[in-house]
VMD Tcl script that builds the backbone (N, CA, C; Angstrom):
set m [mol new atoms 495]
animate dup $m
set s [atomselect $m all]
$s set {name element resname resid chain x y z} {
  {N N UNK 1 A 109.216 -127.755 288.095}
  {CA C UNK 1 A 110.272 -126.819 287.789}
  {C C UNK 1 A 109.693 -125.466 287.397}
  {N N UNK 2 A 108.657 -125.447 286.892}
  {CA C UNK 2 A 108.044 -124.401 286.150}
  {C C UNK 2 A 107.487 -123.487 287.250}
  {N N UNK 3 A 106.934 -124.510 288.554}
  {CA C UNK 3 A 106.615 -123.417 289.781}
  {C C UNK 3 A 107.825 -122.922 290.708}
  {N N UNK 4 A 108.683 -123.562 290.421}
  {CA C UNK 4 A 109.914 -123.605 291.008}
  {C C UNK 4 A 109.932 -121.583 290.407}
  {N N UNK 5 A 110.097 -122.052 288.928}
  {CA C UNK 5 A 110.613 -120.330 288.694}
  {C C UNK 5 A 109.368 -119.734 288.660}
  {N N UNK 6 A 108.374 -119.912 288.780}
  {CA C UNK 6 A 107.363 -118.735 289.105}
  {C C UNK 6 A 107.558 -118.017 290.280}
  {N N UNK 7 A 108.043 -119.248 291.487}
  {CA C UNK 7 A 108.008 -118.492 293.045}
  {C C UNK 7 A 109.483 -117.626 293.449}
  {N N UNK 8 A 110.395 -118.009 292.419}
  {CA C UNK 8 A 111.559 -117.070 292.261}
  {C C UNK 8 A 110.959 -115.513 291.678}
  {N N UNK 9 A 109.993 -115.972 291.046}
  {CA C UNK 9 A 109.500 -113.731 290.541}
  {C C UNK 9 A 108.683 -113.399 291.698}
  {N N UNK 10 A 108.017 -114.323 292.489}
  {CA C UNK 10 A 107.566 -113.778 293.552}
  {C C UNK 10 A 108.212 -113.352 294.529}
  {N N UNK 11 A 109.464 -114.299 294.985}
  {CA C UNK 11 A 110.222 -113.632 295.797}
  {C C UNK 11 A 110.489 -112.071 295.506}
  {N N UNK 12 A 110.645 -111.536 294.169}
  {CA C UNK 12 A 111.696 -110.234 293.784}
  {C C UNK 12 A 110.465 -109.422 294.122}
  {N N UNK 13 A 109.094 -109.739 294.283}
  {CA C UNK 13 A 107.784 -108.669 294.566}
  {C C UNK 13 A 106.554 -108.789 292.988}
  {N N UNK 14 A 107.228 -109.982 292.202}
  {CA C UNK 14 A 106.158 -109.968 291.202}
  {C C UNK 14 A 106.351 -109.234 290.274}
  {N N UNK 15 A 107.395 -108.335 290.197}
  {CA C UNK 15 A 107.240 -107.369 289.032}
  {C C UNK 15 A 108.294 -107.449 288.487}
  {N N UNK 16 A 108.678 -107.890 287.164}
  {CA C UNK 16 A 109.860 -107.883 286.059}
  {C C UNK 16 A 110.209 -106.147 286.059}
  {N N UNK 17 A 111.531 -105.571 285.472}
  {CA C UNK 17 A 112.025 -104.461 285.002}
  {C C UNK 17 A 112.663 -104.382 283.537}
  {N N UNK 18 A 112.223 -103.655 283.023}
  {CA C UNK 18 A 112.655 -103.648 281.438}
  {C C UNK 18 A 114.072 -103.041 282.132}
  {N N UNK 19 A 115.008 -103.867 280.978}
  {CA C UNK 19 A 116.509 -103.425 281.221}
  {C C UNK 19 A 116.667 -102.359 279.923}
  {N N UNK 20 A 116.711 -101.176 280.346}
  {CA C UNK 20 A 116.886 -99.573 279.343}
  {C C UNK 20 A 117.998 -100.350 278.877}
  {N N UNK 21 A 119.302 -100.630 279.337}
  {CA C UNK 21 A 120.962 -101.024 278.357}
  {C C UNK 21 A 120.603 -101.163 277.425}
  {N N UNK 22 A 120.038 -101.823 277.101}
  {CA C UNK 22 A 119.827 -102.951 275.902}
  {C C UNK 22 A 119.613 -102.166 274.588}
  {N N UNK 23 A 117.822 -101.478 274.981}
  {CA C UNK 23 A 117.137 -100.794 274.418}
  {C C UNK 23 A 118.135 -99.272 274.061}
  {N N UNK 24 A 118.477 -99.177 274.736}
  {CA C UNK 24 A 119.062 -97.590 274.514}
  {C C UNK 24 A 120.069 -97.836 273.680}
  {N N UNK 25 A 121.113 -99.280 273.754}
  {CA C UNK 25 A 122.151 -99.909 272.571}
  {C C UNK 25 A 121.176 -99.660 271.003}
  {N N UNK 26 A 120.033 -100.637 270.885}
  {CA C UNK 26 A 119.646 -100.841 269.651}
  {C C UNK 26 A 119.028 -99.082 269.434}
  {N N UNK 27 A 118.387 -98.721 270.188}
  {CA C UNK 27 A 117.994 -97.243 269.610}
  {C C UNK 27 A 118.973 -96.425 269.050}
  {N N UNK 28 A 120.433 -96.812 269.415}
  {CA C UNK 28 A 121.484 -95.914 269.315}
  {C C UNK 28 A 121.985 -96.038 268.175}
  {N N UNK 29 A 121.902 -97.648 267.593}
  {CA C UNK 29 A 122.415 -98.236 266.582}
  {C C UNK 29 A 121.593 -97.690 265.400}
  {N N UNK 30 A 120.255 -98.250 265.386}
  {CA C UNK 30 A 119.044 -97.732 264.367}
  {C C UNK 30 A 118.946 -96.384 264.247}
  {N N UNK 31 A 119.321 -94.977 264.928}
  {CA C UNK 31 A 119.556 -93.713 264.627}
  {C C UNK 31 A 120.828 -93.135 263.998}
  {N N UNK 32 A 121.684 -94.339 264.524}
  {CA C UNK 32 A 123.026 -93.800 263.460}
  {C C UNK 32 A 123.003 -94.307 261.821}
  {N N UNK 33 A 122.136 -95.852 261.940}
  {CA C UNK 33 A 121.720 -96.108 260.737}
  {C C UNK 33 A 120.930 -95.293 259.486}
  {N N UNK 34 A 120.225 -94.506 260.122}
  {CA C UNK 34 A 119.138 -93.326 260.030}
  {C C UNK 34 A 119.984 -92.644 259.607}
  {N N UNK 35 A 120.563 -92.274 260.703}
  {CA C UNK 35 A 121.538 -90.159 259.617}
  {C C UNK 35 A 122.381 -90.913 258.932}
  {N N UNK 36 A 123.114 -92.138 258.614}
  {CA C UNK 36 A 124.003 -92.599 257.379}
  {C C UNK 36 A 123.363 -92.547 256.367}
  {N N UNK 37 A 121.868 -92.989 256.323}
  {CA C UNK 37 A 121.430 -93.033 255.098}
  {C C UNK 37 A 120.553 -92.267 254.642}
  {N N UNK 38 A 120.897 -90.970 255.366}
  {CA C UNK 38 A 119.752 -89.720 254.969}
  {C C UNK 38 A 121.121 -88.772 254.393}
  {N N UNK 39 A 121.926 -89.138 254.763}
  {CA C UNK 39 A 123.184 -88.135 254.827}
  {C C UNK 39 A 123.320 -88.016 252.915}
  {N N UNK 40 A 123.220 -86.877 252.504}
  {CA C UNK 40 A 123.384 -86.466 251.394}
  {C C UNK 40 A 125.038 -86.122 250.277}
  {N N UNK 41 A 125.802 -86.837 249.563}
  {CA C UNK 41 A 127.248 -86.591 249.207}
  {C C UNK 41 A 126.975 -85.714 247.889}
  {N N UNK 42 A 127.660 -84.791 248.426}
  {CA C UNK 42 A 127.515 -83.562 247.374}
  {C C UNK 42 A 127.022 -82.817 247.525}
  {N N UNK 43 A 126.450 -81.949 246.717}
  {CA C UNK 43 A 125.297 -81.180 246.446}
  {C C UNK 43 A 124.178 -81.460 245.790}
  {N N UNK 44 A 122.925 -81.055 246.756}
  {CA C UNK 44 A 122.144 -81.754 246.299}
  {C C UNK 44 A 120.830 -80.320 245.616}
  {N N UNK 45 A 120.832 -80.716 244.314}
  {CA C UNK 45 A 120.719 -79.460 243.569}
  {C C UNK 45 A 119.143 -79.725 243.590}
  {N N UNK 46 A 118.018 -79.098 243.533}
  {CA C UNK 46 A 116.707 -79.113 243.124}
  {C C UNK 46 A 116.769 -78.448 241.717}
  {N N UNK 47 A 116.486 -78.593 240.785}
  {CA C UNK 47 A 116.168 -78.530 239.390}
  {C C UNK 47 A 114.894 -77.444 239.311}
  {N N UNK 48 A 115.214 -76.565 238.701}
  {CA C UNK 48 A 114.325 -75.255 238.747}
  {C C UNK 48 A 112.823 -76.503 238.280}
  {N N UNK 49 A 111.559 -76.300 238.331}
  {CA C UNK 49 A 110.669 -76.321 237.887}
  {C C UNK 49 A 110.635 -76.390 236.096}
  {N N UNK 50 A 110.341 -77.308 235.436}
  {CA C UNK 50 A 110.396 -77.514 234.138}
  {C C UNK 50 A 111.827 -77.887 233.279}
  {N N UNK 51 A 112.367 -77.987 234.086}
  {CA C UNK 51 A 113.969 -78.198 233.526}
  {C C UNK 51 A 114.329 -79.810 234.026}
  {N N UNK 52 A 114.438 -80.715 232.511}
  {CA C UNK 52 A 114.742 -81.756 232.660}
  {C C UNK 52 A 116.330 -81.904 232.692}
  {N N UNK 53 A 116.932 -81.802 233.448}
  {CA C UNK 53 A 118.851 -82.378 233.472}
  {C C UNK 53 A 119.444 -83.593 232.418}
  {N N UNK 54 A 120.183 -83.240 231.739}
  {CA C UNK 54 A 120.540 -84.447 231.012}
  {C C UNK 54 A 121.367 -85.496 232.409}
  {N N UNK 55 A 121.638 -86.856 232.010}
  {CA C UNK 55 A 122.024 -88.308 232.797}
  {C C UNK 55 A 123.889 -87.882 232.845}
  {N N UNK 56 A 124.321 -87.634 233.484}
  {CA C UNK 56 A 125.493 -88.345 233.592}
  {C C UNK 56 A 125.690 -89.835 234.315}
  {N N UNK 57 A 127.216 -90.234 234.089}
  {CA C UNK 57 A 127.692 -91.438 234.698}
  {C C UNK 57 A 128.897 -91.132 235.725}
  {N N UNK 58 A 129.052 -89.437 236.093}
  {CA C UNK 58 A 130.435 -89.695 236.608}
  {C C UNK 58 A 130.127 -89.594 237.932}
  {N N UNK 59 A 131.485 -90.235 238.796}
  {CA C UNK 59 A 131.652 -90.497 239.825}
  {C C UNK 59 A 131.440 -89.477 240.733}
  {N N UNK 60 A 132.179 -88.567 240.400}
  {CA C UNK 60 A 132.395 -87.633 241.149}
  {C C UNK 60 A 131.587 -86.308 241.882}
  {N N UNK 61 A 131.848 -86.130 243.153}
  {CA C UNK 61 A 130.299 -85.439 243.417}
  {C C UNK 61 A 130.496 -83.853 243.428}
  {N N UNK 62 A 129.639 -83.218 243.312}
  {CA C UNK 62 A 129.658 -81.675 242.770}
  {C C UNK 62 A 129.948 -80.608 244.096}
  {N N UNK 63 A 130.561 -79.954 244.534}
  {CA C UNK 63 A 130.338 -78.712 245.258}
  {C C UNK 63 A 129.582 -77.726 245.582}
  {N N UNK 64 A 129.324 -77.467 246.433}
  {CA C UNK 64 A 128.187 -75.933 246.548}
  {C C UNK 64 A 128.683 -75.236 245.874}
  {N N UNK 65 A 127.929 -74.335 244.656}
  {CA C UNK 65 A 128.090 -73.453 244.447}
  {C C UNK 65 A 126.889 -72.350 244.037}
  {N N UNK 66 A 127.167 -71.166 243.330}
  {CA C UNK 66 A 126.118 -70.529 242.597}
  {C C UNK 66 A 125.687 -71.165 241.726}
  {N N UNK 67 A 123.977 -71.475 241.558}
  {CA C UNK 67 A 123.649 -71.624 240.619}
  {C C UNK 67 A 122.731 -70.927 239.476}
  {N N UNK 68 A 123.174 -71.258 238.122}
  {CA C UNK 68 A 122.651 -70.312 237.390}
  {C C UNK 68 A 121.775 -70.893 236.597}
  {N N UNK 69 A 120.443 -71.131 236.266}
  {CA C UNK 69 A 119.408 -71.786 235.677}
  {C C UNK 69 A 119.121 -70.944 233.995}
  {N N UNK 70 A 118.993 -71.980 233.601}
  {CA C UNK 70 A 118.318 -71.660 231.909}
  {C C UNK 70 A 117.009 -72.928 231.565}
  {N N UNK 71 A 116.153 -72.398 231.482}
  {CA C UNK 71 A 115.201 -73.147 230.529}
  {C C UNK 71 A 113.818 -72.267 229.761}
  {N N UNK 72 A 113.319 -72.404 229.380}
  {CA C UNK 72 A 111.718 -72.109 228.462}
  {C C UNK 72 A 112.463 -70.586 228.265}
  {N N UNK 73 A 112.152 -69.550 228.628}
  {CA C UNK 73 A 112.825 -68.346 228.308}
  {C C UNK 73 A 113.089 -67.201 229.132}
  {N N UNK 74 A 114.030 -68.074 230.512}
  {CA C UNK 74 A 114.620 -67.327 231.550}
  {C C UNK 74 A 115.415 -67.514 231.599}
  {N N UNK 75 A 116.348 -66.983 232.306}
  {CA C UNK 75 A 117.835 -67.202 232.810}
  {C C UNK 75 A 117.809 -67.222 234.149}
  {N N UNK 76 A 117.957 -67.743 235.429}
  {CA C UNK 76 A 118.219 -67.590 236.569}
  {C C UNK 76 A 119.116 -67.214 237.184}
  {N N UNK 77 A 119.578 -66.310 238.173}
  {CA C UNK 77 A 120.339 -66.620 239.106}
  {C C UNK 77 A 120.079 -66.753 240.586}
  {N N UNK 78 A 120.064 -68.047 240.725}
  {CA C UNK 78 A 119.527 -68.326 242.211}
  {C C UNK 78 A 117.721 -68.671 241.985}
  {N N UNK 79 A 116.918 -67.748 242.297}
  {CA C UNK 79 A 115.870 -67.393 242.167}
  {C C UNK 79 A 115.276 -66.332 241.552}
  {N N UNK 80 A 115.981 -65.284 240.867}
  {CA C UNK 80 A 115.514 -64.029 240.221}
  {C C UNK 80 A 115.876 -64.099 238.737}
  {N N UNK 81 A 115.196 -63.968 237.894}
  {CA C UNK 81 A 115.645 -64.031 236.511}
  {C C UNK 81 A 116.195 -62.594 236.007}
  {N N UNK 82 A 116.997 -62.882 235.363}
  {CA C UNK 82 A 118.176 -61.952 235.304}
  {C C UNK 82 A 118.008 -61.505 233.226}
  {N N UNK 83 A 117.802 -62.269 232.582}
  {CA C UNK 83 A 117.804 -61.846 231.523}
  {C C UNK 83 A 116.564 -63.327 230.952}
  {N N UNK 84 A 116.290 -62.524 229.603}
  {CA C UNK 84 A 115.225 -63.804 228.669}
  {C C UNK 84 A 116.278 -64.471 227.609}
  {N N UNK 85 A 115.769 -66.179 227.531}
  {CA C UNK 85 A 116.622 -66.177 226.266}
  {C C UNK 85 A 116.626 -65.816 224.939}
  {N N UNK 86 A 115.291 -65.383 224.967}
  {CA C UNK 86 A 115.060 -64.549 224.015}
  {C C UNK 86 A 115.319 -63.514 223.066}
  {N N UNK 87 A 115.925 -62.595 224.202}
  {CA C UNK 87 A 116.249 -61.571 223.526}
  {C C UNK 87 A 118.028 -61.959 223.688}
  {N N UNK 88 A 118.047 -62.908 224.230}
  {CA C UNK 88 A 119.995 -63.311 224.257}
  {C C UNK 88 A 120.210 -63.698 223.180}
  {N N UNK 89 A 119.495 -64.931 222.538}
  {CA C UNK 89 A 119.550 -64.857 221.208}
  {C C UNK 89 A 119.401 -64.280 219.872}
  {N N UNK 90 A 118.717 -63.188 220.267}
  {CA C UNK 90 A 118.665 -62.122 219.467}
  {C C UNK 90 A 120.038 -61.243 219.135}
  {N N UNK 91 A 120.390 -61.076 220.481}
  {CA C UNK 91 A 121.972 -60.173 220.629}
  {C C UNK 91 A 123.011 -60.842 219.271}
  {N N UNK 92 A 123.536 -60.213 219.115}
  {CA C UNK 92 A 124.799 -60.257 218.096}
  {C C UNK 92 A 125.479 -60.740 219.215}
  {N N UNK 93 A 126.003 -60.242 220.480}
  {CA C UNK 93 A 127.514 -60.460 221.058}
  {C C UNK 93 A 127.039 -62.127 221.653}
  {N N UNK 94 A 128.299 -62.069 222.597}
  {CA C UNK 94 A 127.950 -63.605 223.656}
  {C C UNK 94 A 127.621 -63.526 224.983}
  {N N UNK 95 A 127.568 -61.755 224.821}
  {CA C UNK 95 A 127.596 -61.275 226.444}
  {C C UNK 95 A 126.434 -61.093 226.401}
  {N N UNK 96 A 125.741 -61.255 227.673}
  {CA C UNK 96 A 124.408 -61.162 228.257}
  {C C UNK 96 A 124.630 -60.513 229.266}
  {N N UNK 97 A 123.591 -59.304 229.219}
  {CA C UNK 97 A 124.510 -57.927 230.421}
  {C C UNK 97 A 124.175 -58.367 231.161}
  {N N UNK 98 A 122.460 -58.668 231.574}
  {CA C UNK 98 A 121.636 -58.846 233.015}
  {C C UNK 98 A 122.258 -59.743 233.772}
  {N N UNK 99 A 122.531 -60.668 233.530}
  {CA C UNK 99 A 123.294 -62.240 233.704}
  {C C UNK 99 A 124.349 -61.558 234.034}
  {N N UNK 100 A 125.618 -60.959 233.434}
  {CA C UNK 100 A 126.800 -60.263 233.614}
  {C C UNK 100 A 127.114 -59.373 234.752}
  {N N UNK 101 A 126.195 -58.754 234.672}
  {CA C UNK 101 A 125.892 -57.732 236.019}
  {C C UNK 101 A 126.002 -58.173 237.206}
  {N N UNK 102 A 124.995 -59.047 237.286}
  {CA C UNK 102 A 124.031 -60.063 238.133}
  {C C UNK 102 A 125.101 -60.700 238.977}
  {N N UNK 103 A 126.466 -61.600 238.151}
  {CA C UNK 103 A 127.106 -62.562 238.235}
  {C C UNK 103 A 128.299 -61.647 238.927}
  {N N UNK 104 A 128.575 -60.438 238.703}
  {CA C UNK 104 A 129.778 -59.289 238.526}
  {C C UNK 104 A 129.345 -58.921 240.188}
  {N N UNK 105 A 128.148 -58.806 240.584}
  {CA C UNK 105 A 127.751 -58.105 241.797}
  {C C UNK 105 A 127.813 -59.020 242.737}
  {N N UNK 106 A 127.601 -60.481 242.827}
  {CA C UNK 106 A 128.192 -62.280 243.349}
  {C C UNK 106 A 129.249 -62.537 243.471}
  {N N UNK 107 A 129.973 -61.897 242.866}
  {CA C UNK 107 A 131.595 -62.329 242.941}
  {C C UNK 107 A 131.849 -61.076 243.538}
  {N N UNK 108 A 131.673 -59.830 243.974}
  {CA C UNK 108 A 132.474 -58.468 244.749}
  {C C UNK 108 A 131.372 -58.851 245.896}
  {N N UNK 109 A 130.530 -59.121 245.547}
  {CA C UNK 109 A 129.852 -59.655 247.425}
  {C C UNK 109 A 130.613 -60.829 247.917}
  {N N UNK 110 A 130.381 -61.929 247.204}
  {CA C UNK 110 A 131.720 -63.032 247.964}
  {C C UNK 110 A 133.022 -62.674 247.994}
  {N N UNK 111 A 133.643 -61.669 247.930}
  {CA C UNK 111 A 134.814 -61.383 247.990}
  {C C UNK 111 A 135.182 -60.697 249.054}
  {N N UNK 112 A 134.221 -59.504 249.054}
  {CA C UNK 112 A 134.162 -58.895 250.445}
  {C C UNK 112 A 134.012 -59.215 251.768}
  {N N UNK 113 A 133.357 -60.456 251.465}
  {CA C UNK 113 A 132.910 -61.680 252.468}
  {C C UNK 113 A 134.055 -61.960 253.238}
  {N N UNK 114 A 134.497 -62.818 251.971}
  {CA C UNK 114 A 135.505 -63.533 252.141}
  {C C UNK 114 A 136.902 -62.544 252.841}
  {N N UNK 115 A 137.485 -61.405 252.303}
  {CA C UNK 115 A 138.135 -60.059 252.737}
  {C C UNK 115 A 137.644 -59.772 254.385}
  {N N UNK 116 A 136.554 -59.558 254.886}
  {CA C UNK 116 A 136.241 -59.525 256.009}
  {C C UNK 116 A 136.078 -60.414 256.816}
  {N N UNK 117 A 135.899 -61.807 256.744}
  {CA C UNK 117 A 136.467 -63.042 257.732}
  {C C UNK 117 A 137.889 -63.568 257.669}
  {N N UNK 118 A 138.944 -62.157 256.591}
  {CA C UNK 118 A 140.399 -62.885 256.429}
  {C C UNK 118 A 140.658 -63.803 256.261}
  {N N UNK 119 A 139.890 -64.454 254.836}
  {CA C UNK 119 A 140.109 -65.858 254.404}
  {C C UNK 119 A 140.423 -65.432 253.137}
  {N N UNK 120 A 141.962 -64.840 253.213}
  {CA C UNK 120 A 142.216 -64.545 251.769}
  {C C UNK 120 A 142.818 -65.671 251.356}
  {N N UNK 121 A 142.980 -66.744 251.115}
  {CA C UNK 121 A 143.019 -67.824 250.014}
  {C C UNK 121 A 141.763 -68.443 249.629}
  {N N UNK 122 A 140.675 -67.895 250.126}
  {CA C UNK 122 A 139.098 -68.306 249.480}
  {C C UNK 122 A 138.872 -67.202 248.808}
  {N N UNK 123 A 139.116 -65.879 248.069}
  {CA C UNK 123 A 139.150 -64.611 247.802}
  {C C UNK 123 A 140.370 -64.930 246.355}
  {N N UNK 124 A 141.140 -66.028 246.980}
  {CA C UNK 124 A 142.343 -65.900 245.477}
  {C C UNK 124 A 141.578 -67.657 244.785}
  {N N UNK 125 A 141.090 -68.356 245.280}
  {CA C UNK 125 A 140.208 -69.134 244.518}
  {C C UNK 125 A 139.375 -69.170 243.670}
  {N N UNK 126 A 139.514 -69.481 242.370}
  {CA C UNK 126 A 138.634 -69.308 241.313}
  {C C UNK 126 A 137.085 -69.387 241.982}
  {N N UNK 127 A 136.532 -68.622 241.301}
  {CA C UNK 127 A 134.739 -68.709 241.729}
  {C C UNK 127 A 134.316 -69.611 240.870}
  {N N UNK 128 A 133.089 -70.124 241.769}
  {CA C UNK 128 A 132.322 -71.365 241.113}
  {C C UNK 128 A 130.868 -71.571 241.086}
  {N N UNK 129 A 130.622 -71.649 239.837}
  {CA C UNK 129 A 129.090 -71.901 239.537}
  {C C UNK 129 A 128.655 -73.189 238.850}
  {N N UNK 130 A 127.274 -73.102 239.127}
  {CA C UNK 130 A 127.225 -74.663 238.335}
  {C C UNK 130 A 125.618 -73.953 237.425}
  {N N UNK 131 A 125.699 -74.437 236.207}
  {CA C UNK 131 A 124.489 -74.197 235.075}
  {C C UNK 131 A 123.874 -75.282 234.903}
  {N N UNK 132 A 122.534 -74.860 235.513}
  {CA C UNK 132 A 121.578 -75.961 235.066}
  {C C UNK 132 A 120.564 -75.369 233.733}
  {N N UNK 133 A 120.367 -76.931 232.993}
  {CA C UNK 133 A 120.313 -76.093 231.835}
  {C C UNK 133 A 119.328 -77.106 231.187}
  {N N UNK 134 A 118.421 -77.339 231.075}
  {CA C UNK 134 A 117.257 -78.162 230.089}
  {C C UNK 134 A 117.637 -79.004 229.067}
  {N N UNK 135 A 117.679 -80.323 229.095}
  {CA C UNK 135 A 118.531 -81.122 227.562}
  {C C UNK 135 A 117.765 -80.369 226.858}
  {N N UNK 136 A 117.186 -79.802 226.602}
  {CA C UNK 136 A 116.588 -79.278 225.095}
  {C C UNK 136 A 116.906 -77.708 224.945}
  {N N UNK 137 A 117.381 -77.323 225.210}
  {CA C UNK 137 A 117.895 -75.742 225.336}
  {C C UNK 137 A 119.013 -75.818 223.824}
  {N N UNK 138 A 119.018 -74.733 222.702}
  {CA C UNK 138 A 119.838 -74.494 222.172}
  {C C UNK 138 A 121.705 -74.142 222.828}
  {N N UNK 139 A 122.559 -75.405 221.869}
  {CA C UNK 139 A 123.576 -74.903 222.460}
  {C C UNK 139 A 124.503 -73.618 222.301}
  {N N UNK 140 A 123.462 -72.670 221.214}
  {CA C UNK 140 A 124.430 -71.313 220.953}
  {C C UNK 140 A 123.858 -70.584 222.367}
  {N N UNK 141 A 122.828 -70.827 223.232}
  {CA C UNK 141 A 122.421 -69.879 224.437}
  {C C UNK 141 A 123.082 -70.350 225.776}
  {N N UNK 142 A 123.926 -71.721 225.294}
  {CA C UNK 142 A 124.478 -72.543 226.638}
  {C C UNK 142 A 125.936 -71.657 226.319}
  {N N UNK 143 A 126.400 -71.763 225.209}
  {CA C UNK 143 A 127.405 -70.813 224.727}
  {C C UNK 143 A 127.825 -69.370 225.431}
  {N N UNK 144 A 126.817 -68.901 224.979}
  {CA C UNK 144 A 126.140 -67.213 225.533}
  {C C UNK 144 A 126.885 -67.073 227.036}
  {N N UNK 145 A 125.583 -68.276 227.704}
  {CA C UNK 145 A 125.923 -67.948 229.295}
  {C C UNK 145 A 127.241 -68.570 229.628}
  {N N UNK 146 A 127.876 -69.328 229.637}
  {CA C UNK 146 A 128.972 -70.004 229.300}
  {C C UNK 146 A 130.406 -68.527 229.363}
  {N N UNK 147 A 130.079 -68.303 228.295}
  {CA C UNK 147 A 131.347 -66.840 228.150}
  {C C UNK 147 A 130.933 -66.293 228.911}
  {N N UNK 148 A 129.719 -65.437 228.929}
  {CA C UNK 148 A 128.883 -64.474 230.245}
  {C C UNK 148 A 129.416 -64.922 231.709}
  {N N UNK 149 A 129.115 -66.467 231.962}
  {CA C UNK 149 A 130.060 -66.442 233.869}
  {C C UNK 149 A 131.812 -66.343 233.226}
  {N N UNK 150 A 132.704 -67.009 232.521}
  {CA C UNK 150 A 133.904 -66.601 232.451}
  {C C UNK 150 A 133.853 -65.428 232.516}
  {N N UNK 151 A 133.547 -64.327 231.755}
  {CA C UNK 151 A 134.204 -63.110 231.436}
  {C C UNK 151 A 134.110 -61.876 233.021}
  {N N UNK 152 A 132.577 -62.851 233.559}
  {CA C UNK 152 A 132.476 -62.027 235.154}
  {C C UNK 152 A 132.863 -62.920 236.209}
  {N N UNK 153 A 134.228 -63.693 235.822}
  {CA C UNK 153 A 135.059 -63.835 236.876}
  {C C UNK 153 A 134.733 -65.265 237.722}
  {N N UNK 154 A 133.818 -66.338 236.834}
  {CA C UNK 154 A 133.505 -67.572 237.247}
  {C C UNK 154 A 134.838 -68.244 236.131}
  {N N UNK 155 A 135.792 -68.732 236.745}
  {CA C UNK 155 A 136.364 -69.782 235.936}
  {C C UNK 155 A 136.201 -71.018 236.162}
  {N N UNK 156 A 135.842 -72.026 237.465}
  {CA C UNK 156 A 134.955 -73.078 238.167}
  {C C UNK 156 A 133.917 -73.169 236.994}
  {N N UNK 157 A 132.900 -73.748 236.388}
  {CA C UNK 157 A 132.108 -73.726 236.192}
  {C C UNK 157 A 131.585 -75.300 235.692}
  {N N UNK 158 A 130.367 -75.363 236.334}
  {CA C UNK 158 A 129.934 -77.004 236.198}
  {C C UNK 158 A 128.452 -76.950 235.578}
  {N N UNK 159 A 127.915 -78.117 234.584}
  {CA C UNK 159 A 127.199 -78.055 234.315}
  {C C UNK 159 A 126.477 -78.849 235.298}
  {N N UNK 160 A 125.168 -78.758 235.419}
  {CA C UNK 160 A 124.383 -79.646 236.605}
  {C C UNK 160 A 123.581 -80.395 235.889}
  {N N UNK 161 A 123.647 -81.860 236.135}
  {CA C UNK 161 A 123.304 -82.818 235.419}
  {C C UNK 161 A 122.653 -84.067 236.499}
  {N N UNK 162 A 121.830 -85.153 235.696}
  {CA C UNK 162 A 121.273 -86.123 236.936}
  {C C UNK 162 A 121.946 -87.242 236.722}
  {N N UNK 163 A 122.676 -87.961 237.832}
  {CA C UNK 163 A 123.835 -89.112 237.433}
  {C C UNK 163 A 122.566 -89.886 237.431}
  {N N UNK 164 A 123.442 -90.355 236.300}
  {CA C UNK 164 A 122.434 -92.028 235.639}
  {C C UNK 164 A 122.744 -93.125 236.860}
  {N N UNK 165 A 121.732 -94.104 237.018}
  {CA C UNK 165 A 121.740 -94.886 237.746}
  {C C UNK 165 A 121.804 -96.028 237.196}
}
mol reanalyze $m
mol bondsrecalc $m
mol representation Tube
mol addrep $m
């Protein structure tokens, strides 16, 4: 029986053919498996350099937005430091100009944006930032920046934190 089916592959010329269907099914399957589980929900924030995030537990996942960094004795916005906390804590008021400015010139650039692609209900939407901020940071300077994005027109505002696992 066994030569029986040997002389059946000889008849076809001796040479088997890989059947692609098959292969091109499982490749198709294992790449969608791939981008499901690379696929990122939320925003996925990188943590300035030296800034440990306190743990949350909540569910819910965060939005793109501006972010505004505080730790050792900078303030961020984005990538450019905008004021020290240093001398913020020094200030009598709660306003922090550099930060204020900074935040004031982000919101009339996204607006204009927004005004020139005629997406005026993204223009009447509260603006949104998220503060990342060092568990060890005093909370009269979380305060500070805190009033500083309200008063320049962030009412959105999220703290950025690492969900506990």
């Amino acid at each position: 029986m066994k030569r029986r089916h040997l002389g059946h592959h000889r008849l076809r010329g001796g040479k088997t053919t890989l059947r692609m269907t098959s292969m091109m099914d499982i490749l198709t399957v294992l790449l969608l498996f791939l981008l499901k589980s690379f696929v990122v929900d939320g925003e996925a924030l990188t943590p300035v350099p030296g800034v440990e995030l306190p743990e949350s537990s909540s569910e819910e996942n965060a939005a793109p937005r501006l972010v505004v960094a505080v730790f050792d004795d900078a303030i961020l916005v984005g990538d450019e430091m905008v004021a020290s906390v240093s001398a913020s804590l020094a200030e009598e008021t709660l306003w922090i100009d550099g930060l204020g400015r900074r935040l004031e010139a982000e919101r009339a650039r996204g607006d204009a944006l927004a005004q020139r692609r005629g997406a005026a209900e993204e223009a009447d939407r509260p603006a949104s930032l998220a503060i990342q901020g060092d568990r060890d940071i005093e909370f009269s300077i979380l305060q500070k920046v805190m009033y500083t994005c309200n008063r320049s027109g962030y009412d959105d505002i999220a703290l950025a934190v690492i969900k506990d696992s």
